[in-house]
N, C-alpha and C positions, 0 to 999 in steps of 0.2 A: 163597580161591583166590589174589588179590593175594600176599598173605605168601607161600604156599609159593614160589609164581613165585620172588621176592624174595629166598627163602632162596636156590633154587637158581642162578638170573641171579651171584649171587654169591660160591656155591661156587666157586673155583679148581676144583675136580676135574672138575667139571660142564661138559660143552659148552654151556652152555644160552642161547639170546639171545632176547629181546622185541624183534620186528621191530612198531615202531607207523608209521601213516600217518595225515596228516590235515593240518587246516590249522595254520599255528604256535601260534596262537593256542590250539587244541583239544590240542594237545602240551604249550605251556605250560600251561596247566589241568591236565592229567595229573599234570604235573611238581611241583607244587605244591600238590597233595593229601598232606596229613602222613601218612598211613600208606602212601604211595607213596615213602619215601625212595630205596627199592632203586635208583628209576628214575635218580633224580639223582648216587649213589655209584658207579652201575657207569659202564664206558666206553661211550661213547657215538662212532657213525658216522655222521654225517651224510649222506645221500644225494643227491646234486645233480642232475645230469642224467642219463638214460640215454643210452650207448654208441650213437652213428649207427650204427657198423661193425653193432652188434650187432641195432639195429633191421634194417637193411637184408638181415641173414640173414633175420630172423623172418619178416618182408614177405615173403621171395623163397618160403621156404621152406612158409609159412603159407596166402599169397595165388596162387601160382605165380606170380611173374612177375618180369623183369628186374631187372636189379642197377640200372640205369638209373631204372626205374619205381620200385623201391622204397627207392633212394634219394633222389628227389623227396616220397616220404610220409613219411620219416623226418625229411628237412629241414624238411617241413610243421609237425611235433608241436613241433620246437625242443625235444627233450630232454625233454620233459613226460611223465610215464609216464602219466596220466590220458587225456592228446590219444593217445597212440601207442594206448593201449587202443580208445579210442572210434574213431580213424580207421580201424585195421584194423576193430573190428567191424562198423562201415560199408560198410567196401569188398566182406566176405561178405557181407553181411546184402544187398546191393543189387548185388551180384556185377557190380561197377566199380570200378577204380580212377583212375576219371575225377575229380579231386576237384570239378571246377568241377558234378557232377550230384548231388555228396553235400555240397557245404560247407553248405549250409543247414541240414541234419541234423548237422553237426560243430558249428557254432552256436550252433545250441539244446541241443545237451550242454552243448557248451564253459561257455554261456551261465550253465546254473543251477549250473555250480561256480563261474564266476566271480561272479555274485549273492552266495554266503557269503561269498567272499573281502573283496569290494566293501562288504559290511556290515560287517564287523570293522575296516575303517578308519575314524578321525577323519575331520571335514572338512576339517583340514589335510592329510592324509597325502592324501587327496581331491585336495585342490590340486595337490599334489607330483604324483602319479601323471599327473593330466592332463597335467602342466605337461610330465612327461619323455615324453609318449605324445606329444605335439602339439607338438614341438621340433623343428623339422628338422634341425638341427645337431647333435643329440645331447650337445653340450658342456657340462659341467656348469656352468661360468659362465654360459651364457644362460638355463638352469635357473633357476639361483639369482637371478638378475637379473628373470627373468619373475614370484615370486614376492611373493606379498602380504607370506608370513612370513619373509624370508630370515633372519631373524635367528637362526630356530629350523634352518636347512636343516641341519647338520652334524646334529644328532640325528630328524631326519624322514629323512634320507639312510642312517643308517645304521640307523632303525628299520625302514623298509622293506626294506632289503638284507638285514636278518636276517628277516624276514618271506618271503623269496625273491620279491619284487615287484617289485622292481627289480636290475638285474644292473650291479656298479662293478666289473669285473672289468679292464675297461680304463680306466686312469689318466685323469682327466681327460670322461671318458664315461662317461652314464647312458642303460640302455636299459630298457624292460620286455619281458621276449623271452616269455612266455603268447604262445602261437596265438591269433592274431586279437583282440589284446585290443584293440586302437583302433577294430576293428570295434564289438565288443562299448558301449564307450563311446561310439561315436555312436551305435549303434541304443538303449541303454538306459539311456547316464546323460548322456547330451545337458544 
């Protein structure tokens, strides 16, 4: 089944794409499976964040409710299309969009995707992650300065950014923008 995909994913004539999700790590494993080459030779989109504008239709139009309200839920997910999943289902499923009466239940989603995620890092990349969660400053010097390993930071820096763990999108500043993930890290990796 792989092969035909394969053949056709790289027909020119063909419109045909592999839309994959997962963690990077479960992508790279794909990726690198020898009779998976198709995956690695064709071009490839990387998908980053979902569209607020476009969250904030979905919300209004989904949920009924204000451009106000559902741009607060949208702001909530931080671009995450897994958070934007779970919080609207939430918000029907308990028919509120109060979040402070459903974040407990966002949580405990949130919780068990960010568990896989949490497991597929080192105990340095471990460090790193606290290190940029528990920063007040955000700044990547006090980062690297708070660290055991700084020696290695330039490649845990930028193994996490390709991992989408960590967001350097501004110069100088390290953030992890996952919903609620500092929560997450005091309730369960304390």
């Amino acid at each position: 089944f792989l092969s035909i995909i394969g053949d056709m994913v790289l027909d020119d004539a063909l419109n045909v794409y592999l839309l994959c999700t997962g963690t990077s790590k479960n992508i790279e494993d794909f990726a690198d499976e020898p009779h998976l080459s198709f995956f690695v030779r064709g071009d490839k989109i990387e998908i980053k964040r979902l569209s607020t504008h476009q969250m904030v239709v979905k919300y209004m139009e989904l949920l009924h409710i204000s451009q106000d309200k559902a741009k607060e839920l949208a702001t909530y997910t931080c671009g995450y299309a897994y958070a934007y999943q779970v919080l609207g289902e939430l918000c029907y499923k308990y028919k509120t969009t109060d979040i402070n009466k459903i974040e407990q239940w966002f949580d405990a989603s949130m919780a068990d995707q960010y568990d896989i995620i949490w497991s597929q890092l080192s105990e340095t990349e471990r460090d790193f992650v606290k290190a940029v969660v528990n920063s007040e400053s955000k700044a990547a010097k006090d980062i690297q300065n708070s660290l055991n390993h700084s020696a290695n930071y330039s490649v845990i820096r930028s193994r996490l950014n390709k991992k989408h763990i960590i967001n350097t999108d501004e110069p100088g500043i390290l953030t992890v923008d996952l919903p609620r993930f500092r929560e997450y890290l005091k309730m369960w990796q304390a």
